[in-house]
FIVEXTOR-196716 format. One record per atom (N, C-alpha, C): x, y, z; residue number from 0; atom name. Coordinates in steps of 0.05 Angstrom, whole numbers. Layout:
! FIVEXTOR-196716
xx  yy  zz  resi  name
X  Y  Z  NUM  CA
...
END
This chain:
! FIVEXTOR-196716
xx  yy  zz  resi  name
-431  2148  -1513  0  N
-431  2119  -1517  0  CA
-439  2106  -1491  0  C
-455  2084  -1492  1  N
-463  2080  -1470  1  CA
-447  2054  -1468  1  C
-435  2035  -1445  2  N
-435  2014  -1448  2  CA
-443  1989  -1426  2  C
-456  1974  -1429  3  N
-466  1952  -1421  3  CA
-455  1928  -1418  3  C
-464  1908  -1405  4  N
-454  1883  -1388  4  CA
-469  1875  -1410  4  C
-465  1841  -1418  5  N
-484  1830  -1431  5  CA
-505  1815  -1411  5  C
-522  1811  -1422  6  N
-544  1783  -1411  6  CA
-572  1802  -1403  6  C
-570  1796  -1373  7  N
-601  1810  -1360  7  CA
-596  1839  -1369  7  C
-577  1863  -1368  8  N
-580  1883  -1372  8  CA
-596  1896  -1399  8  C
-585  1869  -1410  9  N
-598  1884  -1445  9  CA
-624  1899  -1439  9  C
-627  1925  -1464  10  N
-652  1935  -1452  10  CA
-666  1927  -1490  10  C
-689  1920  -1484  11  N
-702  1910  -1513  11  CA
-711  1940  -1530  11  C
-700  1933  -1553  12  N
-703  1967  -1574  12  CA
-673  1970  -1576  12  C
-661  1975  -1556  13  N
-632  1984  -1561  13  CA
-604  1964  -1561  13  C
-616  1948  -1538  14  N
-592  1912  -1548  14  CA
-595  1898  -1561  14  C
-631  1893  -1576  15  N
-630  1870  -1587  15  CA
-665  1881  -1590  15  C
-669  1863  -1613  16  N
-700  1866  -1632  16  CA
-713  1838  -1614  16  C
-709  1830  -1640  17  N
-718  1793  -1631  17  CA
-706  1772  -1624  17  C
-710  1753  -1601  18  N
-689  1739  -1599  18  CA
-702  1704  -1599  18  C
-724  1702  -1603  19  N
-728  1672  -1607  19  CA
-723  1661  -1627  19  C
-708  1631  -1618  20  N
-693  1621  -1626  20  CA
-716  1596  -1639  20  C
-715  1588  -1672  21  N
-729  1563  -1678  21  CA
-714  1533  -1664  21  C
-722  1521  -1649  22  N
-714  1495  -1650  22  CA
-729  1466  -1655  22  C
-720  1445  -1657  23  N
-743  1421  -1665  23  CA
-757  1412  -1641  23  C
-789  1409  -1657  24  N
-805  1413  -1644  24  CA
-796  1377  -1630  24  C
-810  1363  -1609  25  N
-806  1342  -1587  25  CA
-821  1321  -1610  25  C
-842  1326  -1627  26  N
-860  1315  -1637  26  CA
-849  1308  -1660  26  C
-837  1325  -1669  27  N
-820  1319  -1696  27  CA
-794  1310  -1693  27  C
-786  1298  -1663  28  N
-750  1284  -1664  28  CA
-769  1249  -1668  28  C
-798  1258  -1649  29  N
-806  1222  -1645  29  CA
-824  1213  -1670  29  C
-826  1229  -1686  30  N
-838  1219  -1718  30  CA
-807  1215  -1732  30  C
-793  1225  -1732  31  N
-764  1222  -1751  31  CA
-753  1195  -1742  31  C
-756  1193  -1712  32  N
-747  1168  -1703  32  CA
-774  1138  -1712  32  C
-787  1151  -1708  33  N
-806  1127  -1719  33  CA
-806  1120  -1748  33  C
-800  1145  -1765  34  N
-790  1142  -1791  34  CA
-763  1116  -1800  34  C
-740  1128  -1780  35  N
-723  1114  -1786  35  CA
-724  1088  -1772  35  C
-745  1077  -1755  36  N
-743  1056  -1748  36  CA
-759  1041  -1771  36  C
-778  1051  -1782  37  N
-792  1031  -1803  37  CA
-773  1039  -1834  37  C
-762  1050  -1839  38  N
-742  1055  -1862  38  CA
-716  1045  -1856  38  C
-708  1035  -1831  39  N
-685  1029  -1816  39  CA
-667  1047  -1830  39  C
-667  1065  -1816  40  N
-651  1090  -1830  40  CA
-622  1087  -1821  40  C
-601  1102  -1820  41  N
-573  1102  -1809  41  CA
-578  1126  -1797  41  C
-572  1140  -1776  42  N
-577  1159  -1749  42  CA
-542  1160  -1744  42  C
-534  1187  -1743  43  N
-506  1193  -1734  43  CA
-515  1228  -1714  43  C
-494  1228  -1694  44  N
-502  1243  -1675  44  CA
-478  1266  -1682  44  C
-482  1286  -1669  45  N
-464  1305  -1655  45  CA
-473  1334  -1643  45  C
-451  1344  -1633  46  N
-458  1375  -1620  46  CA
-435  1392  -1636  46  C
-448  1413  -1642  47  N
-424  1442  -1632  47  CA
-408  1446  -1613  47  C
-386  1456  -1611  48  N
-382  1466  -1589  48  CA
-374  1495  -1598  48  C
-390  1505  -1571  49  N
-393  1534  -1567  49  CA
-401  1539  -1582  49  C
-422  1534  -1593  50  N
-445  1549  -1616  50  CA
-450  1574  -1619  50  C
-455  1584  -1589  51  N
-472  1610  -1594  51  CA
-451  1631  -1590  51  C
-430  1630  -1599  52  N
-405  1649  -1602  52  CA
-399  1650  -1643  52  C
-412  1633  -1645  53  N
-405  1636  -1682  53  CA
-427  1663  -1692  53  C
-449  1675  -1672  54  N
-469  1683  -1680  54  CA
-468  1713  -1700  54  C
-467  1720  -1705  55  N
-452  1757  -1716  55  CA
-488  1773  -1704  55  C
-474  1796  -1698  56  N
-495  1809  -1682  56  CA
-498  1845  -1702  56  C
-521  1843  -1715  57  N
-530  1858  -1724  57  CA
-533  1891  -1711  57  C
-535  1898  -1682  58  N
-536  1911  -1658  58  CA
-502  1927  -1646  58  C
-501  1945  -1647  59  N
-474  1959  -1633  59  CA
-480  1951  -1602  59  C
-454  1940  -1594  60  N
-457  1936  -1564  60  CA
-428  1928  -1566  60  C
-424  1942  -1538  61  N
-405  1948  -1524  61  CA
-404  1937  -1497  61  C
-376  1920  -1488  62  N
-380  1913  -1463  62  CA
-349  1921  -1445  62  C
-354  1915  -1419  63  N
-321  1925  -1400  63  CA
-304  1905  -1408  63  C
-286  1899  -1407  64  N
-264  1880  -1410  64  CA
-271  1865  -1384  64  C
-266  1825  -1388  65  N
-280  1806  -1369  65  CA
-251  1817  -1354  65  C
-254  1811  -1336  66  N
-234  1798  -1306  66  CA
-217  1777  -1319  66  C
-191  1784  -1313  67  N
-173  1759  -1325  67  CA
-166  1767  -1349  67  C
-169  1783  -1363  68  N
-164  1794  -1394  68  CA
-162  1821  -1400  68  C
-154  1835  -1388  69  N
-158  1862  -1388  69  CA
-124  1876  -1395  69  C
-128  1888  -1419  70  N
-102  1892  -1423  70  CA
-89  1909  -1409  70  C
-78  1904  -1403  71  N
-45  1927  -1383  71  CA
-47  1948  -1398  71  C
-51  1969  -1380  72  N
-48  1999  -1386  72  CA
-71  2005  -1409  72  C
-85  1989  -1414  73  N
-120  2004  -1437  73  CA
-145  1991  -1413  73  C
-137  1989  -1381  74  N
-163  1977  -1370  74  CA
-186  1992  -1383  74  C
-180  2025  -1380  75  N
-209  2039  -1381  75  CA
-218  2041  -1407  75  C
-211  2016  -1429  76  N
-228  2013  -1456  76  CA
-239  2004  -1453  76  C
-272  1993  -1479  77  N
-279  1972  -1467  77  CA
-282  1963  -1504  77  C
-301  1936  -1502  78  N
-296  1920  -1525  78  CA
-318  1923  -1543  78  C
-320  1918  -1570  79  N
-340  1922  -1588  79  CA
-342  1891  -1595  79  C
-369  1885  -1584  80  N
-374  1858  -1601  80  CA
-386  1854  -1622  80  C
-375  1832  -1633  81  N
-383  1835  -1668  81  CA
-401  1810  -1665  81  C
-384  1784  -1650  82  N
-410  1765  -1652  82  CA
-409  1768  -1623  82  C
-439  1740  -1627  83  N
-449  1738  -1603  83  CA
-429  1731  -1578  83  C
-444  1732  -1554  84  N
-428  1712  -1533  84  CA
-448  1698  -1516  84  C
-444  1680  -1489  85  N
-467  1670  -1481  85  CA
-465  1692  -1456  85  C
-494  1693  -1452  86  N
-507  1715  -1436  86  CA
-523  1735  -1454  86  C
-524  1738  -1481  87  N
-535  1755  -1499  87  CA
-561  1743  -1503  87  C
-587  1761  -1504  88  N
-611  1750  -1514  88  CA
-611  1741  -1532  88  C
-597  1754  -1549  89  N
-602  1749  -1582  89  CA
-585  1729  -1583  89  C
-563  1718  -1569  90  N
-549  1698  -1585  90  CA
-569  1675  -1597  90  C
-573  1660  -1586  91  N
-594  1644  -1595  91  CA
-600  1640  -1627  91  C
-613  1676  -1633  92  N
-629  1677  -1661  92  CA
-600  1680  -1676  92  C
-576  1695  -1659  93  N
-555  1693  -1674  93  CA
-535  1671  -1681  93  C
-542  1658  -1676  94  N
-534  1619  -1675  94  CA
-543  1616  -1698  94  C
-580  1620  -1702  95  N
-599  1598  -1716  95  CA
-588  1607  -1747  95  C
-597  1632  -1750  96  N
-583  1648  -1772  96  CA
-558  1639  -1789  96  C
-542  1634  -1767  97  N
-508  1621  -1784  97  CA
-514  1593  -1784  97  C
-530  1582  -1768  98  N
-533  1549  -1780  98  CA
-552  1552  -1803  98  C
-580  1559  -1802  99  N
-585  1566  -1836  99  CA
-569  1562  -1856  99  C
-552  1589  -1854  100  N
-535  1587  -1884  100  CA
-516  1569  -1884  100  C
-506  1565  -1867  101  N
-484  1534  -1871  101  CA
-501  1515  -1876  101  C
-525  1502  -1869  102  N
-539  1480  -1872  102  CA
-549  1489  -1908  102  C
-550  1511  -1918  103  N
-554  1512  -1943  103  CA
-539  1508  -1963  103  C
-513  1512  -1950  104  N
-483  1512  -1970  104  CA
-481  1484  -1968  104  C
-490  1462  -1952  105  N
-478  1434  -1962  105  CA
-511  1423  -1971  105  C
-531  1441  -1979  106  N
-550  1424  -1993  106  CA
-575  1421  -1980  106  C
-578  1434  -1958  107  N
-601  1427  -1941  107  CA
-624  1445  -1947  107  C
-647  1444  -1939  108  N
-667  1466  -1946  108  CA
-690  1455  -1914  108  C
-686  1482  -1903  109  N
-705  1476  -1878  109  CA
-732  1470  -1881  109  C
-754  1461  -1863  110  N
-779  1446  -1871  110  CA
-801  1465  -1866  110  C
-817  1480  -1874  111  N
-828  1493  -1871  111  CA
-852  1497  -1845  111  C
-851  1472  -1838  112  N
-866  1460  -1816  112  CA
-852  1459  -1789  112  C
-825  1457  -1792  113  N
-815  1449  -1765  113  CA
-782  1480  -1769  113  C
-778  1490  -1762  114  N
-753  1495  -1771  114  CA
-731  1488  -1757  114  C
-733  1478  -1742  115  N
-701  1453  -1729  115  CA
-700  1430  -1744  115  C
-718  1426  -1773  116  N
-718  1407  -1789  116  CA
-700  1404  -1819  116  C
-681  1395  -1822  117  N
-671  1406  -1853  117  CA
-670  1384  -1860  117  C
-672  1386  -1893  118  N
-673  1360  -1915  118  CA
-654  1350  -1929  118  C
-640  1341  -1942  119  N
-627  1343  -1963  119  CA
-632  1319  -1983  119  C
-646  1332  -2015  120  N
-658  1307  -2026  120  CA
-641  1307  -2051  120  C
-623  1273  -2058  121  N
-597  1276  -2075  121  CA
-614  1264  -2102  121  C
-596  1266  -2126  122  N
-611  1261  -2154  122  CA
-624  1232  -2153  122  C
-604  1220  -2137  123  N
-612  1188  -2134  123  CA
-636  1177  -2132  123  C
-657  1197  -2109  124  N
-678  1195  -2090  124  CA
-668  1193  -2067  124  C
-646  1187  -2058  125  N
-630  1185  -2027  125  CA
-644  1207  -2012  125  C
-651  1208  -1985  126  N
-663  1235  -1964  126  CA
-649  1227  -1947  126  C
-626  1256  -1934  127  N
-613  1256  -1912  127  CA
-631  1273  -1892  127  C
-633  1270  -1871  128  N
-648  1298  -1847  128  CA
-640  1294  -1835  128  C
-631  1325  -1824  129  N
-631  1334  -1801  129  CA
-639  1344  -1785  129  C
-638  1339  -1756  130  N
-651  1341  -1738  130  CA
-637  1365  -1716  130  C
-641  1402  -1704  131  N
-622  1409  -1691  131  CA
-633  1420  -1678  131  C
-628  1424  -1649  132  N
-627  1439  -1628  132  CA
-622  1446  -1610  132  C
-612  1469  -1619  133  N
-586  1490  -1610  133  CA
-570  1480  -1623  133  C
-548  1464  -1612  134  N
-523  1455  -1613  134  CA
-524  1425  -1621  134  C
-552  1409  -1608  135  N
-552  1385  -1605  135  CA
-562  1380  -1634  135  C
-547  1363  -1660  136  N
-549  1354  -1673  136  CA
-553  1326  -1693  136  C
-568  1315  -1707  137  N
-563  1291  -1720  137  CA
-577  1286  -1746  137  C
-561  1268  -1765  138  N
-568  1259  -1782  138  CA
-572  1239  -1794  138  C
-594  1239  -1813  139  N
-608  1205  -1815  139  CA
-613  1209  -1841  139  C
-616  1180  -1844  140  N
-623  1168  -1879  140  CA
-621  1149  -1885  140  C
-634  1137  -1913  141  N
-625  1110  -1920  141  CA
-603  1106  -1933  141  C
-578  1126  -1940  142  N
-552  1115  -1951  142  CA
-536  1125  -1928  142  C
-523  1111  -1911  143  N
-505  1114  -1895  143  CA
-477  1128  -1900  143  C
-470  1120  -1927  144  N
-453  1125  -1938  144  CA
-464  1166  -1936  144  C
-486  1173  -1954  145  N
-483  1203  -1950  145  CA
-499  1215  -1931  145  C
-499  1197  -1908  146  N
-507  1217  -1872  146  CA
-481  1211  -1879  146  C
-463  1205  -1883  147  N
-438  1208  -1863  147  CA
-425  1232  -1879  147  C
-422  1234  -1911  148  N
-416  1253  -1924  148  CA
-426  1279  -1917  148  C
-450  1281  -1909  149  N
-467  1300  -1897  149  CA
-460  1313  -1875  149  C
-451  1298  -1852  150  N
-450  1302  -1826  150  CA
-410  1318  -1827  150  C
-395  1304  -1843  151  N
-374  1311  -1846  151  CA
-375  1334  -1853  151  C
-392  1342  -1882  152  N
-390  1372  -1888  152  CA
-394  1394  -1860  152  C
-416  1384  -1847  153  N
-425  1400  -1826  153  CA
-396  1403  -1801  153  C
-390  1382  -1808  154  N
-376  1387  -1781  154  CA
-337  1403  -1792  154  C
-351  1407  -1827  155  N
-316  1423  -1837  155  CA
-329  1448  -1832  155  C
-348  1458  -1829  156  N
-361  1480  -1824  156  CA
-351  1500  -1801  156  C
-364  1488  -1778  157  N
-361  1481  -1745  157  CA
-350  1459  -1737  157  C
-334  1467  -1712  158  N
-317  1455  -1686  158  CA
-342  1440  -1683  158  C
-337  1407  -1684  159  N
-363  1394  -1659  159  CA
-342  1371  -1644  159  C
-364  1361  -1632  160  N
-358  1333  -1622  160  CA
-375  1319  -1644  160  C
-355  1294  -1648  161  N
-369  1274  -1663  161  CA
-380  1246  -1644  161  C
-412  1248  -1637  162  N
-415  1232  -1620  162  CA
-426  1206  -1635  162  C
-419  1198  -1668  163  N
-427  1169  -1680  163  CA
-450  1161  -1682  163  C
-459  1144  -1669  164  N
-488  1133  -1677  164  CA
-506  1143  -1652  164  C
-521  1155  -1657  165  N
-537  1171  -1640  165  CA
-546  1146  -1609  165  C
-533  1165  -1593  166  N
-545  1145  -1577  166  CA
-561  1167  -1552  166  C
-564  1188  -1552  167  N
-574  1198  -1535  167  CA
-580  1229  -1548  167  C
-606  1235  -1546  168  N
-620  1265  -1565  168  CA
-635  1285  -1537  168  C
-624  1311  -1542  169  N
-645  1323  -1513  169  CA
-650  1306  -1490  169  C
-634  1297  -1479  170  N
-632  1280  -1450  170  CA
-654  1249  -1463  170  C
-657  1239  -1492  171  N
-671  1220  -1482  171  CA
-653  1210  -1489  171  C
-659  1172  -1484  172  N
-631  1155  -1481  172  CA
-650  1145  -1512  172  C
-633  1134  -1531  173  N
-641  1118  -1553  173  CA
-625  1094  -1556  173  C
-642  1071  -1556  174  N
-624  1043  -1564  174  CA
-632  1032  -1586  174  C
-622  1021  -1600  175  N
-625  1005  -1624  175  CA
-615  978  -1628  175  C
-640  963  -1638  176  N
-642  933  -1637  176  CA
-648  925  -1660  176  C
-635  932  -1679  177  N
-642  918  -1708  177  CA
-669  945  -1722  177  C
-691  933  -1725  178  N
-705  957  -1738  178  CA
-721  971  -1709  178  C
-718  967  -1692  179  N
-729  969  -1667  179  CA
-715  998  -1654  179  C
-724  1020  -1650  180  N
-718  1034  -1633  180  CA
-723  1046  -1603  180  C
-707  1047  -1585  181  N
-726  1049  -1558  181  CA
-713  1064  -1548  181  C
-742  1085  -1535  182  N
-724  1119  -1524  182  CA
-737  1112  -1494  182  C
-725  1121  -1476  183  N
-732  1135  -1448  183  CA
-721  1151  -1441  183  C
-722  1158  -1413  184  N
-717  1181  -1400  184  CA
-709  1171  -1365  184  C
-695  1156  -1366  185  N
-698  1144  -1346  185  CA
-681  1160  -1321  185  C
-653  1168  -1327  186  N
-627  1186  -1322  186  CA
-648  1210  -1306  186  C
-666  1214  -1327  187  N
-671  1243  -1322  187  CA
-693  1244  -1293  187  C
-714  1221  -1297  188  N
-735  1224  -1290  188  CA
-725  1211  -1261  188  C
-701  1197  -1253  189  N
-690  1187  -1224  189  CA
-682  1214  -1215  189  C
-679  1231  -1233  190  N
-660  1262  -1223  190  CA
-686  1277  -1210  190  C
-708  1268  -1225  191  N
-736  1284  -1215  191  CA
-743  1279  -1187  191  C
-751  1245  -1190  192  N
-755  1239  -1166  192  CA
-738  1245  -1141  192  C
-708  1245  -1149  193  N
-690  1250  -1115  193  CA
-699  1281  -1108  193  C
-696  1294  -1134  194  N
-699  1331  -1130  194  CA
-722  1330  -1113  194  C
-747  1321  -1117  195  N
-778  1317  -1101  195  CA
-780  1297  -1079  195  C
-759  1287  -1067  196  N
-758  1260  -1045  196  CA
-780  1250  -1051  196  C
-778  1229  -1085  197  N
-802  1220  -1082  197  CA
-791  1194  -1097  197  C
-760  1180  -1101  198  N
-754  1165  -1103  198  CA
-757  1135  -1082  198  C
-761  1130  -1061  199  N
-771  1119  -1046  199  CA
-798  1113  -1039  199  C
-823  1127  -1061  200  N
-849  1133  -1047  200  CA
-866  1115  -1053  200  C
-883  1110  -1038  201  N
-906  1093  -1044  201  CA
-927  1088  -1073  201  C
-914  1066  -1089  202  N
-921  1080  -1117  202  CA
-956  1078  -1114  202  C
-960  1092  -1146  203  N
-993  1089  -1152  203  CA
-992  1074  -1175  203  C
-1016  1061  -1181  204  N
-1021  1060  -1204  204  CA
-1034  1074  -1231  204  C
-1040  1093  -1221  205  N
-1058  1112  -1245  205  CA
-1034  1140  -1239  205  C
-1040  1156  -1267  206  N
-1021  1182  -1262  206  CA
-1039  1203  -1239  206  C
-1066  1201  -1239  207  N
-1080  1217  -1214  207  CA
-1105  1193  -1201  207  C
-1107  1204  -1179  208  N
-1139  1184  -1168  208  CA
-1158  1185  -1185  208  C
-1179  1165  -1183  209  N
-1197  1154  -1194  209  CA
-1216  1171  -1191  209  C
-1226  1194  -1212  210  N
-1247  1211  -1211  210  CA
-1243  1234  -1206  210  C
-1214  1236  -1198  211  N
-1204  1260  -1185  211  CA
-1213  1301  -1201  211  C
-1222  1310  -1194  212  N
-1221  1334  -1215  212  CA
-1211  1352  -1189  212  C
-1193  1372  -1204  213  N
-1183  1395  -1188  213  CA
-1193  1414  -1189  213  C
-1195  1426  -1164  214  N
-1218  1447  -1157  214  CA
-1197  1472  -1151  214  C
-1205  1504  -1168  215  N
-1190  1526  -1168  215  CA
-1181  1533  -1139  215  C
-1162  1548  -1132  216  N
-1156  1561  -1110  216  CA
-1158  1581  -1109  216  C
-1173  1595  -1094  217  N
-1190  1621  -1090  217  CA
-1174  1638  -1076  217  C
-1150  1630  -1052  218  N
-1138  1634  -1031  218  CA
-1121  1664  -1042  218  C
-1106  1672  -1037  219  N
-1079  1689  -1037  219  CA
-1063  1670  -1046  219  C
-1046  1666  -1065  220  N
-1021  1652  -1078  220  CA
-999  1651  -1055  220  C
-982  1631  -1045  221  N
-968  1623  -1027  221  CA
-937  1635  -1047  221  C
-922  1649  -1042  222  N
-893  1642  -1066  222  CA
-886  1628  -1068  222  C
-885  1613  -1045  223  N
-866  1588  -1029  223  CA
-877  1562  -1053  223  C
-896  1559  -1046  224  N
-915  1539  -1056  224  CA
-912  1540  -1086  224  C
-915  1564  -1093  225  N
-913  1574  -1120  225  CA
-897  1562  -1140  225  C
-876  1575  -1126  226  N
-839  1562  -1137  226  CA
-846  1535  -1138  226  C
-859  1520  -1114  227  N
-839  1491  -1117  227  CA
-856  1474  -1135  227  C
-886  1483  -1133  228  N
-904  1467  -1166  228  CA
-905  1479  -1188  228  C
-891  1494  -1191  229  N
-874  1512  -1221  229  CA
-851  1489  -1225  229  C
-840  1476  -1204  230  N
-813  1473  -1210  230  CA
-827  1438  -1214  230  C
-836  1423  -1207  231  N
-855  1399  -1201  231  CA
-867  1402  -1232  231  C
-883  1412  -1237  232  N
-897  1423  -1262  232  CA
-886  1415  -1287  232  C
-870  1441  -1287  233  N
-846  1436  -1308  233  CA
-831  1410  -1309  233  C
-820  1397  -1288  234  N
-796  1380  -1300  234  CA
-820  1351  -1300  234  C
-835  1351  -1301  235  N
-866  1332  -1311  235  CA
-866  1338  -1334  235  C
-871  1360  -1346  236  N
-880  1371  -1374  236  CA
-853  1362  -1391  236  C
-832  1364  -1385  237  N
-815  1357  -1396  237  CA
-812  1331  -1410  237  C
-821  1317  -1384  238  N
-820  1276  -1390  238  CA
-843  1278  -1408  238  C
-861  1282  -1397  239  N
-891  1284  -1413  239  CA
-886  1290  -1449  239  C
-872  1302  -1452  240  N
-866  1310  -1483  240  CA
-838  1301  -1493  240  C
-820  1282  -1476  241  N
-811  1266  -1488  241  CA
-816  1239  -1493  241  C
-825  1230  -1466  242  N
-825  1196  -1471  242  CA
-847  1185  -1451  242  C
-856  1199  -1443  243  N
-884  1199  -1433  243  CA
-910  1206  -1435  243  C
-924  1201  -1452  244  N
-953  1203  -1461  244  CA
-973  1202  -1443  244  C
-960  1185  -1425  245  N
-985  1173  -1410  245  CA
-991  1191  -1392  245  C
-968  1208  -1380  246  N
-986  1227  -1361  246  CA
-988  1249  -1374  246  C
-993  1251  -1402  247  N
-999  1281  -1415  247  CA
-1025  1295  -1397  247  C
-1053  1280  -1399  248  N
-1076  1281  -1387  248  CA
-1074  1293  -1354  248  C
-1055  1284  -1342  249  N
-1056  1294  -1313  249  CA
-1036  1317  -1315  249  C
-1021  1311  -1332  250  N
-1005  1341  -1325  250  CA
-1005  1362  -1333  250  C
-1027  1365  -1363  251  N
-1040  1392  -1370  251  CA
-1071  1399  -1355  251  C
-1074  1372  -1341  252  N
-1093  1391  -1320  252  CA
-1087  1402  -1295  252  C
-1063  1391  -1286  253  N
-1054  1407  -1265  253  CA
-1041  1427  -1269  253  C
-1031  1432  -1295  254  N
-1010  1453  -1299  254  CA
-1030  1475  -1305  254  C
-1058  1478  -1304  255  N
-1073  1501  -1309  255  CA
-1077  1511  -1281  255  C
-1059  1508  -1262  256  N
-1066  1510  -1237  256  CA
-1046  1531  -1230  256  C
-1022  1534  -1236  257  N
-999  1537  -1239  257  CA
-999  1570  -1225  257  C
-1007  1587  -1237  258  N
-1011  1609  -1222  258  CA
-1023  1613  -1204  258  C
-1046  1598  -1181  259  N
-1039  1599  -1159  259  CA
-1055  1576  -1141  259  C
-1029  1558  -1146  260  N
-1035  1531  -1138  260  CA
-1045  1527  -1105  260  C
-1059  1501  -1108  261  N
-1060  1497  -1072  261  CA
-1045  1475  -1066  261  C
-1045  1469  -1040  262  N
-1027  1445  -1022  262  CA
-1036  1420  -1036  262  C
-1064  1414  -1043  263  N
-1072  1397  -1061  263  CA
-1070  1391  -1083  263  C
-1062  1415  -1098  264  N
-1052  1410  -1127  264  CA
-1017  1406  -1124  264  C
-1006  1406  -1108  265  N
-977  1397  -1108  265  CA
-983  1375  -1096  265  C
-992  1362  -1079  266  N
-1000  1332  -1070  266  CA
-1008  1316  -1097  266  C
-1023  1325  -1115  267  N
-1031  1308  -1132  267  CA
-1005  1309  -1155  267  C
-1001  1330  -1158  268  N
-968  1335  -1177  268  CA
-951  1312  -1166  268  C
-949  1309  -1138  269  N
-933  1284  -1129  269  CA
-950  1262  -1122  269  C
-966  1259  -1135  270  N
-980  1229  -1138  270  CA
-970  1229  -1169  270  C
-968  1241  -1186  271  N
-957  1235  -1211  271  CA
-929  1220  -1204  271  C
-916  1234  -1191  272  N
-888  1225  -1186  272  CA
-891  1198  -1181  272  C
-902  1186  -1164  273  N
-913  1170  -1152  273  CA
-921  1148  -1175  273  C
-934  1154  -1184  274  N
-944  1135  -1210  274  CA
-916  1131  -1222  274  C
-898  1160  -1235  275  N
-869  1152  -1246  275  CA
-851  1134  -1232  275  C
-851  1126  -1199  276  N
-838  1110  -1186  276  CA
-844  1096  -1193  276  C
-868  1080  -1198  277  N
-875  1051  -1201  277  CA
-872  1041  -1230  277  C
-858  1061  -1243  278  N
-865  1054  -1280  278  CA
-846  1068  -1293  278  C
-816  1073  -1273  279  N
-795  1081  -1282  279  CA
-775  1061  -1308  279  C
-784  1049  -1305  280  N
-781  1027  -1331  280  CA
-789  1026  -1357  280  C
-820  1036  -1356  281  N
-826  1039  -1379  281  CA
-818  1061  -1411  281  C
-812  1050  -1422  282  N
-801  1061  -1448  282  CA
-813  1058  -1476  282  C
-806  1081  -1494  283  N
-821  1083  -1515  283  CA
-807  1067  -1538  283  C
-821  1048  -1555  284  N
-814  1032  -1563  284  CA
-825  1040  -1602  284  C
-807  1040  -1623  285  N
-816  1040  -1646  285  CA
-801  1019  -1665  285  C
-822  1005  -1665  286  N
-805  978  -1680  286  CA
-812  973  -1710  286  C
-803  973  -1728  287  N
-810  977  -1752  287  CA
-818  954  -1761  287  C
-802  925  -1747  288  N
-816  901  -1752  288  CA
-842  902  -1750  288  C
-856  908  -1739  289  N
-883  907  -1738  289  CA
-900  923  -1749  289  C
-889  935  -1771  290  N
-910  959  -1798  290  CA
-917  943  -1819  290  C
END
């Protein structure tokens, strides 16, 4: 018998098959939300807690007993896990799996297009959806009355927090003004700027200079350099595909740089920043008044 630590040790074939996890796609939380702003839908929020421990694991694995729990006089056993825990590859797919069939038992049927997307359509014509990923959950519709019947079932299911009227999805902030909905990222994108000392900087107006095209780097790859417009890159791409459109254009052309960037392509990565200082305000706005 062999036994193993969970997390990085897993070896793939023998801990675990597949482990990606479906979640909702960025594009399909801001069509659902644009939906319910012109349908003025009712939106109710919540999370799991500890999700990825409900998972059941298909795989024999065996781990030491944690520190702090180790029974008196059986130290040298160790434990058979049945479900998941966090640190497991597979938890994830072993999460998605048990939300599936619970989301089927109160009526839902996933979307074939998105699968962090589920439906539920009542004899009435009423449409509840839900919206999930990972843990982070919500539901919408035009009878308030059954999102809430809905959301209840889910939550006799699984332990959550009941966080009410959605006010915040995947770090964006959402407010609501009558049929008017408005998302930013504002929390997140001040966390960008201090992480890059670029909260104080000289803003721009455009997300790159005027004409600008980036020219390959031929050089030896720096690590140093590497890491920190990987890390610049990414938490861009992030805003960019929530509530920022506008620098989609600059930041999938710099992000083809990514493997082995120059001093110039992280200068211009922080002229993006730069542009975000001066337009940390701006927010995405879906107002149904106006359809």
């Amino acid at each position: 018998m062999v036994v193993r630590k969970p997390g990085f040790s897993q070896i793939e074939g023998i801990d675990f098959d597949q482990i990606f996890s479906p979640v909702v796609q960025y594009e399909s939380v801001r069509l659902l939300l644009a939906a319910a702003a012109l349908e003025n839908w009712h939106i109710e929020g919540l999370d799991v807690k500890s999700a990825f421990l409900y998972g059941q694991l298909d795989e024999e694995i065996y781990m030491e007993q944690p520190e702090g729990f180790k029974i008196l006089g059986q130290e040298r056993k160790v434990l058979h896990l049945r479900r998941a825990i966090y640190g497991l590859k597979q938890a994830a797919l072993a999460w998605w799996k048990e939300l599936l069939t619970s989301m089927r038992k109160i009526g839902f049927e996933r979307s074939q297009s998105d699968a962090g997307i589920f439906i539920h359509k009542a004899k009435n014509g009423d449409i509840i959806v839900a919206m999930i990923y990972v843990d982070d959950s919500s539901f919408m519709g035009n009878n308030a009355t059954l999102v809430k019947e809905k959301k209840k079932a889910f939550m006799g299911i699984w332990e959550c927090h009941d966080l009410g009227e959605l006010k915040e999805f995947l770090g964006i902030t959402i407010r609501r003004s009558g049929r008017k909905i408005i998302l930013d990222q504002k929390v997140y994108l001040a966390k960008v700027l201090d992480r890059f000392s670029m909260t104080n900087a000289v803003t721009a107006n455009t997300p790159l200079p005027h004409r600008y095209t980036p020219v390959a780097h031929t050089g030896n790859p720096d690590p140093t350099l590497q890491t920190q417009y990987q890390a610049i890159i990414g938490s861009l791409l992030y805003l960019m595909l929530g509530t920022r459109p506008d620098i989609a254009f600059a930041v999938i052309k710099l992000s083809q740089f990514s493997a082995n960037p120059s001093k110039e392509h992280y200068e211009r990565a922080k002229y993006i920043c730069r542009y975000l200082a001066g337009t940390k305000d701006y927010t995405m706005v879906f107002d149904g008044n106006t359809c």
